[in-house]
N, C-alpha and C positions, 0 to 999 in steps of 0.2 A: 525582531523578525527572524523568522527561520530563515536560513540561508540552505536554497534549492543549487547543487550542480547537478544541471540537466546535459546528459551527455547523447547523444546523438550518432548511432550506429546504423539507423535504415533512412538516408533522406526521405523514404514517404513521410515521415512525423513532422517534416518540416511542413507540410501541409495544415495540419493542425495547430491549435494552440497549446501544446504539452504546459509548457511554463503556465499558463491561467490554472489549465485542470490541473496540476498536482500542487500548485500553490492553492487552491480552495479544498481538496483532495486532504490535502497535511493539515493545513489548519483547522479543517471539520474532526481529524482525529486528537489531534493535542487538545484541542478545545472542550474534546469529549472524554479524555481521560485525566485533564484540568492537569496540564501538564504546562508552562510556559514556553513562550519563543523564545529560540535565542541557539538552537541548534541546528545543525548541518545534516541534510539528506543527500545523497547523490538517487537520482531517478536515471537511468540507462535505457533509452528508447531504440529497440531493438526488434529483427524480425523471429517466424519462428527457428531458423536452423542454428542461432545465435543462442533465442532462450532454452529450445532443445539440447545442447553443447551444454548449457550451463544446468540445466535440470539433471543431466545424467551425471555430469559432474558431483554438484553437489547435496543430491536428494538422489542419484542410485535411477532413476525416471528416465531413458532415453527418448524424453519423448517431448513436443511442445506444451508449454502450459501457459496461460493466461499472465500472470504477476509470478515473481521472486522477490523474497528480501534477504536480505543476512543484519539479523540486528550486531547493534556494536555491543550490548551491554547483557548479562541474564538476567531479566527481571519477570522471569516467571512466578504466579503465585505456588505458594508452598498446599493451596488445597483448591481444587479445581470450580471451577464456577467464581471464586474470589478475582478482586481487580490485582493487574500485578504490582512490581514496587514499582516506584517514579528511577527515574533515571539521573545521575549524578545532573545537580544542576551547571548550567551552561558558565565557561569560565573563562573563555575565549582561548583556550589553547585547545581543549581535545575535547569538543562538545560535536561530535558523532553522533545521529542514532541510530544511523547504517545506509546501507544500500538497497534499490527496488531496483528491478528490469522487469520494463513492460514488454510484451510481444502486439505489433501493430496488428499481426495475419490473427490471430487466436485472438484479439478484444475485437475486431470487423467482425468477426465470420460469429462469434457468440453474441456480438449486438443485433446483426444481423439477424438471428438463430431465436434471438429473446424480444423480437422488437421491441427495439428501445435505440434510444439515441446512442451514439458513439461517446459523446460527451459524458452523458449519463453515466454509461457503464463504466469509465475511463475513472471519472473521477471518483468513481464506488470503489474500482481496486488501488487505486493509490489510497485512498480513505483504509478499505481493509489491508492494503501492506505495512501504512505508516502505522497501524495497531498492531502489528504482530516486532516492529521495532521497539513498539512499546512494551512487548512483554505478552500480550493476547495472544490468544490461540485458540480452535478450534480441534484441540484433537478430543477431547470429551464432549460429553452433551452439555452437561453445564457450562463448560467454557464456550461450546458454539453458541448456547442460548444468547451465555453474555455479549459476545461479541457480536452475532446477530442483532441483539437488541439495540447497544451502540450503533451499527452504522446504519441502522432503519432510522434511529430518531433527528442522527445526524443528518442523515441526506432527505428527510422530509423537513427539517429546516428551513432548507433552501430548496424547497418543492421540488426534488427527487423523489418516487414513488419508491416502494418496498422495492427494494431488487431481489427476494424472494418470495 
């Protein structure tokens, strides 16, 4: 089993079930890059002037944004549109695959914005954070097709609609 440290910086998330959504959230991406359990996430549940702080920090962005990650490994593919590499397998000392910060005010106000559930949307960015740990990215077309394609099929699995 993956092992979630959910950290907790805006008591409103106490409100919600974070632990359910990004433990189904993680497993719909490992599952989808056929990657095994057996590593460690931390998920950071936080508001916007927290992920704003962290945006300008470390993307240069002073501004709030939906999901952050910082993968622990580089497993980007060497030619765009390809899956990336797998990540060292899990060994019980340093099986990291990095860190997510979610923002509570920017996934309401865009759930809100998109009608759609909170839920919904919540577990679609931890789904697309824990793929970009993996190595995915969306900075080409071919990579966003990929990775597009991934968390559609993933999240109609479990009767989540296209979230684009």
């Amino acid at each position: 089993m993956t092992q979630l440290d959910i950290v907790i910086e805006d008591e409103r998330w106490q409100a919600h079930p974070l632990t359910r959504w990004a433990e189904t959230g993680t497993r719909l991406a490992l599952d989808a890059a056929r990657v095994p359990e057996g590593y460690e996430i931390v998920v950071m549940a936080c508001d916007d002037p927290r992920i704003a702080a962290l945006n300008a920090e470390f993307r240069g962005k002073a501004k709030p944004t939906n999901v952050l990650s910082w993968p622990a490994h580089d497993l980007a593919p060497l030619v765009p549109g390809e899956a990336p590499a797998k990540p060292p397998p899990p060994d019980g000392f340093d099986d990291a695959l990095g860190d997510i910060a979610l923002s509570l005010d920017t996934l309401t106000r865009e759930a809100t914005e998109q009608e759609k559930p909170l839920e919904h949307h919540a577990i679609h960015l931890i789904l697309h954070a824990t793929l970009h740990l993996l190595g995915y990215d969306h900075e080409t077309d071919a990579d966003a097709a990929l990775m597009e394609r991934i968390e559609t099929a993933a999240l109609a699995s479990i009767g989540i609609p296209d979230p684009y």
